[in-house]
C-alpha positions as CSV (number, residue, x, y, z in Angstrom):
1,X,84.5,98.5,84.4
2,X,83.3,98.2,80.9
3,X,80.8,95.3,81.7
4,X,83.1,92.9,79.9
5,X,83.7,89.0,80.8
6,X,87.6,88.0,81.5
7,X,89.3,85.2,81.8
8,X,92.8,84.9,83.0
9,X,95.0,81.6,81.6
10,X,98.5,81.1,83.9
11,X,100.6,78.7,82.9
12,X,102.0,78.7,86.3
13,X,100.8,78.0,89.4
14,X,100.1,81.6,90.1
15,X,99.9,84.9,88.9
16,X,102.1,87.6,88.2
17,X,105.4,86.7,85.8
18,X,108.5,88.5,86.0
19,X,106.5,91.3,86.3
20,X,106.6,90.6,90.4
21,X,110.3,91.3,90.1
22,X,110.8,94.4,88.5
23,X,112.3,97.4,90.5
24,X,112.2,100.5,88.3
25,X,108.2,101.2,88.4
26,X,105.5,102.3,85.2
27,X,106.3,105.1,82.8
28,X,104.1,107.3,81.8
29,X,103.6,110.5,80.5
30,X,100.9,113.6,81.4
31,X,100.2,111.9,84.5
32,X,99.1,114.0,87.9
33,X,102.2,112.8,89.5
34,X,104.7,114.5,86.9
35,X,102.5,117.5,87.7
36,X,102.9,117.4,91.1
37,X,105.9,117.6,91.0
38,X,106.4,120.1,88.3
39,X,107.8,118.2,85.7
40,X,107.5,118.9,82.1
41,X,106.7,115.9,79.7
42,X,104.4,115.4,77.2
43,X,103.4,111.9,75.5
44,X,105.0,113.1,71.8
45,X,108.3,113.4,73.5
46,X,107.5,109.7,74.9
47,X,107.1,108.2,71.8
48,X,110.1,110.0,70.3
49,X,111.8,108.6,73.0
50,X,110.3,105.4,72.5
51,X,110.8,105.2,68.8
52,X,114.9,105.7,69.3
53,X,114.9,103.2,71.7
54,X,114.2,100.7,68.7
55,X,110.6,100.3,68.7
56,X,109.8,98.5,65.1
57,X,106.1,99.3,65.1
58,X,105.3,102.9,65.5
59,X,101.4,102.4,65.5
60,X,101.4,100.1,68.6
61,X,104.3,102.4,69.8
62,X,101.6,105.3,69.5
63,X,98.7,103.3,71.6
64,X,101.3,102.4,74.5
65,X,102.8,106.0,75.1
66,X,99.6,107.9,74.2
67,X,97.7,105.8,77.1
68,X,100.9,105.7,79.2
69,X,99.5,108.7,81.4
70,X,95.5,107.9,81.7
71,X,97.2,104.2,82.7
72,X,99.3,105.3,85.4
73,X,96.2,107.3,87.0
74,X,93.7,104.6,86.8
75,X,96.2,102.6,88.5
76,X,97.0,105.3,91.6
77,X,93.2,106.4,91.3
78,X,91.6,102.8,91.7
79,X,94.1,100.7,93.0
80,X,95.0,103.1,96.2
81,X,98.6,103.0,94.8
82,X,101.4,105.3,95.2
83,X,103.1,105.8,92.8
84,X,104.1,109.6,93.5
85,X,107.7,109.2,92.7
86,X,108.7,109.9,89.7
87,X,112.7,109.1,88.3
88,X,114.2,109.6,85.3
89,X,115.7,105.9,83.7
90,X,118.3,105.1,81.0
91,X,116.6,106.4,77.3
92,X,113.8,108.6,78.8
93,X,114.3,112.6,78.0
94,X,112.1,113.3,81.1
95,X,111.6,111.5,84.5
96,X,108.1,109.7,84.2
97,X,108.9,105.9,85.9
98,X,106.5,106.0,88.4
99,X,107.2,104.3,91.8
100,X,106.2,104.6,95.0
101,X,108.1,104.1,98.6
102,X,107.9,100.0,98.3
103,X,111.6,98.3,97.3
104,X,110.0,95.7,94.6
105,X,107.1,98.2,92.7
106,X,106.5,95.2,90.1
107,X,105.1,93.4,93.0
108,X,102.9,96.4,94.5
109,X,101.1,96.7,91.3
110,X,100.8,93.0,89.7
111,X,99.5,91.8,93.1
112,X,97.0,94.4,93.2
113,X,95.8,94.1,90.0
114,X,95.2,90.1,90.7
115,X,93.6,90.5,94.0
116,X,91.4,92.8,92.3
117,X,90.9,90.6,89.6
118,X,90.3,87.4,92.1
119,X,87.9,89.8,93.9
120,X,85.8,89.9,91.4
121,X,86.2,86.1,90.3
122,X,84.6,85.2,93.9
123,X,81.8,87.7,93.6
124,X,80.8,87.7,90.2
125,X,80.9,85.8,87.3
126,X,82.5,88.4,85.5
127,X,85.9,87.7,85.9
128,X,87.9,83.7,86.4
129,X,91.4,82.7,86.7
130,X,92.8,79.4,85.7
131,X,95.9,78.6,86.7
132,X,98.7,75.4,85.7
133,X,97.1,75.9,82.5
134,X,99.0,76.2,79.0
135,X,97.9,78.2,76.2
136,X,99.0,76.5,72.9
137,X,96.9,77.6,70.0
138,X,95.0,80.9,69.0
139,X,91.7,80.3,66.9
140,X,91.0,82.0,64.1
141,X,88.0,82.9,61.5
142,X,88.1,82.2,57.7
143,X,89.1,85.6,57.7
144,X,92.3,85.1,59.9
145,X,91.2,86.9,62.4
146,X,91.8,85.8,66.3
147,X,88.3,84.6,68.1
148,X,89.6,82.4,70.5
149,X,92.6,80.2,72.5
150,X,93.2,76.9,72.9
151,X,94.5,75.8,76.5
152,X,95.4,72.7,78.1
153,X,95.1,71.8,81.7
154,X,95.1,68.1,83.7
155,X,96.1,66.6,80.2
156,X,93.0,68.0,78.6
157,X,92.1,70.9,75.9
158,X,89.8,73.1,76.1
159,X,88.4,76.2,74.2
160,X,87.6,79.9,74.9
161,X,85.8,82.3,72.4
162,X,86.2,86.1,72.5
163,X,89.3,88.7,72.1
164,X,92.5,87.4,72.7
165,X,95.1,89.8,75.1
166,X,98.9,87.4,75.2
167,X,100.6,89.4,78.1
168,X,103.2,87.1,77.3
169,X,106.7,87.3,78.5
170,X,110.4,86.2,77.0
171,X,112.0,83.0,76.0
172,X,115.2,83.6,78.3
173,X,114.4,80.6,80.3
174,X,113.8,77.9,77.3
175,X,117.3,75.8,77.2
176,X,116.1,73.5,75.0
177,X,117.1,73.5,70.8
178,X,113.8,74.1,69.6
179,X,113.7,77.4,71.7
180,X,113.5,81.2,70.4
181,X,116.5,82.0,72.3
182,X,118.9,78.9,70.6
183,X,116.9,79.9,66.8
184,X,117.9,84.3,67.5
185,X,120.6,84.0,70.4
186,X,122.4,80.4,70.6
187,X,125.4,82.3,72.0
188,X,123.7,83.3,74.6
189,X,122.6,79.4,75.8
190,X,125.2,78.7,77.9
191,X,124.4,81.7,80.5
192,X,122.0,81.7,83.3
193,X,119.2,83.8,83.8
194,X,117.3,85.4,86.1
195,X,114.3,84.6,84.2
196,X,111.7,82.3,86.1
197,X,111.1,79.1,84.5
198,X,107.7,80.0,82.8
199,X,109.6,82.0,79.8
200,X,109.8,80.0,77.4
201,X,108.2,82.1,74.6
202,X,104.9,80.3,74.2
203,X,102.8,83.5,73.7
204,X,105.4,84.8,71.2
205,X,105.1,81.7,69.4
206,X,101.4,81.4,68.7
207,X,101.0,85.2,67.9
């Protein structure tokens, strides 16, 4: 929308994460929806909420709730989703997770979002999406800012120069004894998860 260039780095084979699975929808608050139905919320009462729930960094905590509403729009507005019912979850003081009729609302959104997203790949050169492809260093300038990422596909690196966005997921899924989950949970390592295989932390790692 904003005329920028994008490119999208899976490690997988294709897109989407765990995000595909979730079942409770998007929160936000102020959106049309919540008026609709005449419900009360406002995004200082989010990020109150937010900020019991244990949030550590208040400033990020401030961007994420303060856009929550504006996000859930755009999404409804140029995505044709619905996303007209609105519950209230477990540490919310107002119902504002959106959802629509569909059983699996992860799934609704992420696959619209990359369709759009592959839309645009085919038409334009505005947008591309490598897949199979792992992301394993961040560059950075002499003043320690991020410029770029380092990702590796078909046994070979290569290099991408811009702003760097990790929508990285967890580490449940990494077994191994180098892994975030033996280092901050080891009594956890002998459980399953539902986790798909790709968690394994790598985006929390390099940031």
């Amino acid at each position: 929308e904003c005329g920028g260039r994008t490119l999208l780095v899976d490690k997988s084979s294709f897109c989407g994460g765990n995000s595909t699975k979730a079942t409770s929808g998007i929160n936000g608050a102020e959106t049309k929806a919540q008026k609709a139905n005449g419900i009360d919320d406002t995004i200082e009462l989010f990020t109150s909420d937010t900020l019991k729930g244990g949030a550590k960094k208040p400033e990020v905590v401030k961007v994420l709730c303060g856009n929550s509403g504006i996000d859930v729009d755009w999404l409804v507005e140029k995505f044709s989703l619905d996303l007209s019912l609105v519950a209230r979850l477990g540490g919310h003081s107002a119902p504002r997770t959106h959802r629509g009729a569909e059983r699996f609302p992860g799934m609704t959104i992420t696959y619209a979002l990359i369709q759009m997203v592959e839309k645009i790949a085919e038409r334009t050169d505005k947008a591309r999406i490598v897949t199979k492809a792992r992301a394993h260093k961040l560059l950075t300038n002499s003043a320690g800012a991020c410029v770029g990422v380092v990702y590796e596909k078909g046994g070979l690196d290569f290099q991408e120069h811009g702003p760097v966005i990790l929508a990285t997921g967890g580490f449940g899924a990494d077994f191994t004894q180098q892994s975030l989950l033996a280092q901050y949970r080891p009594d956890l390592m002998h459980l399953p998860t539902t986790n798909g295989e790709h968690c394994t932390g790598n985006g929390i790692k390099m940031g």
